[in-house]
C-alpha positions in Angstrom: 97.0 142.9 127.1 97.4 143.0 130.6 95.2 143.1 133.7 92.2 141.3 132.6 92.1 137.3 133.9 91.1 134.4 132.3 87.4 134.5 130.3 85.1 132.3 131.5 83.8 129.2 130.4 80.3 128.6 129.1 78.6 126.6 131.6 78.7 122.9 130.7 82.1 123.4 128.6 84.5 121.4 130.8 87.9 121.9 129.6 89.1 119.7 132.1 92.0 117.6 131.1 91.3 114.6 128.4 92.4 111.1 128.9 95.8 110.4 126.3 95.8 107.6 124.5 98.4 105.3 123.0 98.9 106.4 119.0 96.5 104.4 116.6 94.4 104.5 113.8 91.1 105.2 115.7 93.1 107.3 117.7 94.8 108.9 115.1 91.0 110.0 113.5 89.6 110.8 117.1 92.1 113.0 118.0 91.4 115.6 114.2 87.9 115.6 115.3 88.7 116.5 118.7 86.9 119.9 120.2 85.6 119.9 116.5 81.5 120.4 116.0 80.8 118.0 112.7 77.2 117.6 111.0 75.3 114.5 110.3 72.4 114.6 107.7 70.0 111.5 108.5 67.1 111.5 106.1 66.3 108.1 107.0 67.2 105.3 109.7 65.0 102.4 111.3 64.9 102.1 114.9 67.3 99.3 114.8 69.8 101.3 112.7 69.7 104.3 115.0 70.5 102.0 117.8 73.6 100.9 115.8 74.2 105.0 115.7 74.4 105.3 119.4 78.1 103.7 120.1 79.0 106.1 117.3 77.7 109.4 118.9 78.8 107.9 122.5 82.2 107.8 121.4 82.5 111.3 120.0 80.4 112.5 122.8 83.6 110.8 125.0 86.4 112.5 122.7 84.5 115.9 122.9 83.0 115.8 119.3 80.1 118.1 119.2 77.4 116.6 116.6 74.5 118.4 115.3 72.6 115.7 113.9 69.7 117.4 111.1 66.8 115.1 111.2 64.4 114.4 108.2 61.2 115.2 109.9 59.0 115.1 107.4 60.3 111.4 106.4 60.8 110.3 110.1 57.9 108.3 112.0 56.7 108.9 115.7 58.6 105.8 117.0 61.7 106.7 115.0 61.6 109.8 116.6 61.2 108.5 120.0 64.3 106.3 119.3 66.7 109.3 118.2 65.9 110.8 121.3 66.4 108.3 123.4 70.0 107.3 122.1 70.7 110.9 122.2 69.2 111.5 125.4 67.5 115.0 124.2 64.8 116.4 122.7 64.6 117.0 118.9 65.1 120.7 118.8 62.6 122.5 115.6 64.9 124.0 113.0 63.4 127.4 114.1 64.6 130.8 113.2 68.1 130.5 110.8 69.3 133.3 112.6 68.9 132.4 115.7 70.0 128.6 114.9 74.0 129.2 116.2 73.5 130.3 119.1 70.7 128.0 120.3 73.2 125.2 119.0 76.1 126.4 121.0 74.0 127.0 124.6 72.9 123.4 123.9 76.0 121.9 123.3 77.2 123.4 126.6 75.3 120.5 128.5 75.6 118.1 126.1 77.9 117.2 122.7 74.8 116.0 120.5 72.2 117.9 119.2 69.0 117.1 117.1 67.7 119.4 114.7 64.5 118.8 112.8 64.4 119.9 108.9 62.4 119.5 105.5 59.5 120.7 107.2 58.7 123.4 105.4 61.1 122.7 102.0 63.1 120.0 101.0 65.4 118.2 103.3 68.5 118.4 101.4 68.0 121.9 100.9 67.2 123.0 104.4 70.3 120.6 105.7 72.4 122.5 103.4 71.1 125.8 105.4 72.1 124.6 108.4 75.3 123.3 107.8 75.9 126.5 106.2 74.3 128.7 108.8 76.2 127.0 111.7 79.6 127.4 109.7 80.4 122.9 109.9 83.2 122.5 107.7 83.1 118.2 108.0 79.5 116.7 107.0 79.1 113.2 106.8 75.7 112.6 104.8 73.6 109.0 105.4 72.4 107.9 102.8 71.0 104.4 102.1 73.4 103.6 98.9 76.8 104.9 100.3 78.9 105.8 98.7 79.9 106.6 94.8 80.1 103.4 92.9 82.1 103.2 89.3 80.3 101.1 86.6 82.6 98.6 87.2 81.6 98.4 90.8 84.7 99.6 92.8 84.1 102.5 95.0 85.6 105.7 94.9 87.0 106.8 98.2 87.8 110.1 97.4 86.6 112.6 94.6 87.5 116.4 94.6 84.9 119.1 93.5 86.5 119.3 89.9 85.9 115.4 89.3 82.7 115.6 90.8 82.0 118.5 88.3 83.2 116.0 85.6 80.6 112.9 87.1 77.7 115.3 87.0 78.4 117.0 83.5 79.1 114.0 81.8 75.8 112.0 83.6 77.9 109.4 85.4 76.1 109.5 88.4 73.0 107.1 89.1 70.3 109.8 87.7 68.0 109.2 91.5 71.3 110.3 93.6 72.4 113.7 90.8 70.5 116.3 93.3 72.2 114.6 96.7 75.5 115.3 94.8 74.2 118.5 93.6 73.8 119.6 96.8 77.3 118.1 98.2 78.9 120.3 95.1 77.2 123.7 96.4 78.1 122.8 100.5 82.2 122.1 98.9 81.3 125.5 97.4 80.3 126.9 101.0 83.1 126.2 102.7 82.7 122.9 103.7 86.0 121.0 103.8 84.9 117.1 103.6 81.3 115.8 103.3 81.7 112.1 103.6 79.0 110.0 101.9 78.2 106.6 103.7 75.4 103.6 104.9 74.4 104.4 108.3 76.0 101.1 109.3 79.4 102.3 107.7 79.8 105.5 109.9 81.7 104.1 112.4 84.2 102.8 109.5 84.1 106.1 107.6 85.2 108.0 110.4 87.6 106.0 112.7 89.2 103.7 109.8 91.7 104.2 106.7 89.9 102.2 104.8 86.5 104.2 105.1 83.1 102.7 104.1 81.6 105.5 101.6 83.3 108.2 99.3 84.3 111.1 101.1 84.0 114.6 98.9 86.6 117.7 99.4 86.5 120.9 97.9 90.1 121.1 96.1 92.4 119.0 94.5 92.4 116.0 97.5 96.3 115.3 97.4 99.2 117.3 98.7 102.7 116.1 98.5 105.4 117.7 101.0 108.3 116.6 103.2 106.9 115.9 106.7 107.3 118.0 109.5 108.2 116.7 113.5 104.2 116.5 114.0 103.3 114.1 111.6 106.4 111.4 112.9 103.9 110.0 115.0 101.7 108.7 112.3 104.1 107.9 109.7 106.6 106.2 111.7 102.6 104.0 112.2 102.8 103.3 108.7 106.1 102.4 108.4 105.6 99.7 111.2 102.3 98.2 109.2 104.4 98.3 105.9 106.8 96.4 108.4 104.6 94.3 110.0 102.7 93.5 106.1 106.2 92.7 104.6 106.2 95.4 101.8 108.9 97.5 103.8 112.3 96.2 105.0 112.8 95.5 108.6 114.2 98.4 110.0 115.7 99.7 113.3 114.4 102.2 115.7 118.1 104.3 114.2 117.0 103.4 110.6 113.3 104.4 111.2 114.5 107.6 112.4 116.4 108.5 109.6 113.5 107.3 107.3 111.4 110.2 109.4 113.6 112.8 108.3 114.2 112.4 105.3 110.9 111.4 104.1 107.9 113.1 102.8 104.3 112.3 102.6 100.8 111.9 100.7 98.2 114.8 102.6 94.4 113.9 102.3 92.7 117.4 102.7 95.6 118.8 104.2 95.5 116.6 107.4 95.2 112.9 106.5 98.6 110.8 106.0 97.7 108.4 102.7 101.2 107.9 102.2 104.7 108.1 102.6 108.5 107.6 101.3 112.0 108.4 101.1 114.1 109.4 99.2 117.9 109.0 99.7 120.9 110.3 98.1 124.0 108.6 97.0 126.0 111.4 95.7 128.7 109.6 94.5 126.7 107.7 92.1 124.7 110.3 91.3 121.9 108.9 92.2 118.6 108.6 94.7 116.6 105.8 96.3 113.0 106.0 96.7 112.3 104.4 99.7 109.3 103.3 102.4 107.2 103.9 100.0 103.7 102.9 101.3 100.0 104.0 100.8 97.0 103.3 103.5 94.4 100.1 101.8 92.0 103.3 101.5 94.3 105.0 98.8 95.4 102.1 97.3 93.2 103.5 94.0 93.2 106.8 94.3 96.9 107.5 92.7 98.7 108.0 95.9 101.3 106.2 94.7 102.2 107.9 91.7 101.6 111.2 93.3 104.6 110.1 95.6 106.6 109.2 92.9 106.4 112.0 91.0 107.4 114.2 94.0 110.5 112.2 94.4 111.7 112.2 91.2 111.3 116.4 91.0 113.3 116.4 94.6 116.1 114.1 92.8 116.0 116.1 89.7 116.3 119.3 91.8 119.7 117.2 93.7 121.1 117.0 89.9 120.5 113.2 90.3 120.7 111.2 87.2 118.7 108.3 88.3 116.4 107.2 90.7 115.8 103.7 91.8 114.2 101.2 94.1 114.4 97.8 95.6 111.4 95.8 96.9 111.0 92.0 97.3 107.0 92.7 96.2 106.2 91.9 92.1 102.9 94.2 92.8 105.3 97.1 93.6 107.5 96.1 91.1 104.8 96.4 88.7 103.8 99.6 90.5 107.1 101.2 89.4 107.0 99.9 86.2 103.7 101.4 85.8 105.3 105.0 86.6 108.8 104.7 83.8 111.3 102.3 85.9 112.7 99.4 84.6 113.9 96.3 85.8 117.6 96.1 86.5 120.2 93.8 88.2 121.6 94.7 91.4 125.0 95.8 89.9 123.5 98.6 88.5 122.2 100.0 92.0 125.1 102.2 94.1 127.3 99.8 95.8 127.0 101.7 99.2 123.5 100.2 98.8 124.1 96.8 99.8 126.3 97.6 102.9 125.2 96.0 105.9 121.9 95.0 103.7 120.3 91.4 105.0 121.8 89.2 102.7 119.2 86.7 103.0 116.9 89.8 101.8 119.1 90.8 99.5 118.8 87.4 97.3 115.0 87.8 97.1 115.4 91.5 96.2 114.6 93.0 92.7 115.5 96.3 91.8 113.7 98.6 89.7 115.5 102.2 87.7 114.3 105.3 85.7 116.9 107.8 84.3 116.2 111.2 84.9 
């Protein structure tokens, strides 16, 4: 359309130019929640926790994250009160009207990113949190909650569960019987729309949101891995993960030439369509007839969610695709040898790898090198 200028901004939404910051992890997690309005359910917190809160909610107030933290009124004493609103420099708004709740949220958050609204007043908190979350249309929730995350019997925590396994946990009574309505709930707000709900200890919000190695479980609605070759906007963060595998000794030295081949050839491991878990290669030696899987590396966070396999698995349908009759590896690690051997490879010496392999290779790598096959 023509004729008509630009539309105006809300008062109190600058849109001002941000500050850019070198790439990094924090960075990396800042920038998905940038201009993004998230929810935080807080049912309980001391004073002394919700002070811990406040570099959290400064931050994201810095990076233009809007928050609308839902308060457990009912649960929450005078002084704790007086402490949320002092870190978030605002009153605590009453929940109020549901139909009215969106646009009283949005006016607010033109003066200010955080905003406190009061619940389980008149029902139960979780309930009425779920309302609002759903009412305001927040697709990322992360949920406090004094246990954290989802613990196994054998004590290791699950970093990520989809809807379907979290279907599974709460038919099959696997969950600790006080926490099945808090996962209840978290099943009906995946039904709603929401994309993520993240599960964490107060104390482990800042780690749940700005780290790969997270401090809770976070919940998404589908199946939580997607597997595809990567596209020009996600070089940035993989060609960060091929520098840690670098910099950790699981990957091979490589140059900036080498990295950039590594870039475009290579596909990678998708948390809820936007997190990079992983990443690899996979190279063809047509001659031979067959294809390396290279750069192969998953984030600490992923380490037991089956990232690895999942990348596997694509690379071997990609080679099967190139008429490939073999895929194979070489890694100086024996936990990614055991890896591989874990997925159908096999041990193998270095003469039955394509020649055109070892040119130019480091030979003093190349002596600690073992090499791993599968026939396809």
């Amino acid at each position: 359309m023509t004729g008509q200028g630009p539309k105006p901004t809300p008062p109190g939404h600058d849109r001002s130019p941000i500050e850019v910051t070198p790439f990094s992890e924090k960075g990396f997690y800042l920038s998905e929640l940038r201009g993004r309005t998230i929810a935080l359910a807080l049912q309980s917190a001391t004073e002394g926790e919700l002070r811990s809160l406040a570099t959290v909610l400064d931050e994201l107030g810095r990076n233009r994250t809007r928050v609308v933290v839902v308060w457990d009124a009912a649960a929450s004493a005078g002084a704790t009160a007086a402490a949320l609103e002092q870190i978030t420099g605002a009153p605590i708004e009453p929940l109020g009207s549901l139909e009215s709740l969106p646009g009283r949220v949005w006016r607010l958050t033109g003066t200010r990113t955080t905003v406190v609204v009061a619940a389980g007043v008149h029902g139960g908190f979780e309930a009425e949190c779920a309302s609002v979350v759903q009412r305001l249309g927040i697709r990322k929730v992360v949920w406090v909650d004094p246990a954290g995350g989802l613990v196994r019997s054998s004590g290791t925590r699950d970093s990520f569960i989809d809807a379907a396994e979290l279907d599974a946990r709460l038919r099959g009574g696997t969950v600790e019987p006080a926490r099945a309505a808090l996962f209840g709930v978290i099943r009906s707000l995946l039904d709603a729309g929401v994309r993520a709900v993240n599960l964490c200890r107060i104390d482990g919000v800042a780690d749940e949101l700005f780290t790969y190695d997270g401090s809770g479980t976070l919940f998404t609605a589908r199946g939580y891995v997607d597997v595809r070759r990567l596209g020009i906007d996600d070089f940035d963060a993989a060609a960060d993960l091929i520098e840690r595998g670098m910099t950790e000794g699981y990957l091979a030295p490589r140059s900036p030439a080498e990295i950039e081949r590594v870039l475009g050839s290579g596909f990678g491991a998708f948390v809820d369509g936007n997190h990079l878990a992983g990443i690899g290669t996979l190279l063809h030696y047509a001659p031979d007839r067959g294809a390396e899987i290279g750069s192969l590396y998953t984030l600490t966070r992923f380490l037991g969610e089956g990232i690895g396999g999942h990348l596997v698995r694509f690379a071997l349908e990609v080679a099967a695709a190139r008429d490939c009759d073999f895929a194979f590896a070489c890694t100086t690690a024996d936990r990614v040898v055991g890896f591989f051997e874990r997925n159908g490879f096999r041990r193998v010496g270095q003469h039955e790898i394509p020649v055109d392999k070892w040119s130019s290779y480091d030979p003093a790598r190349r002596d600690k090198v073992i090499c791993v096959r599968r026939e396809i």
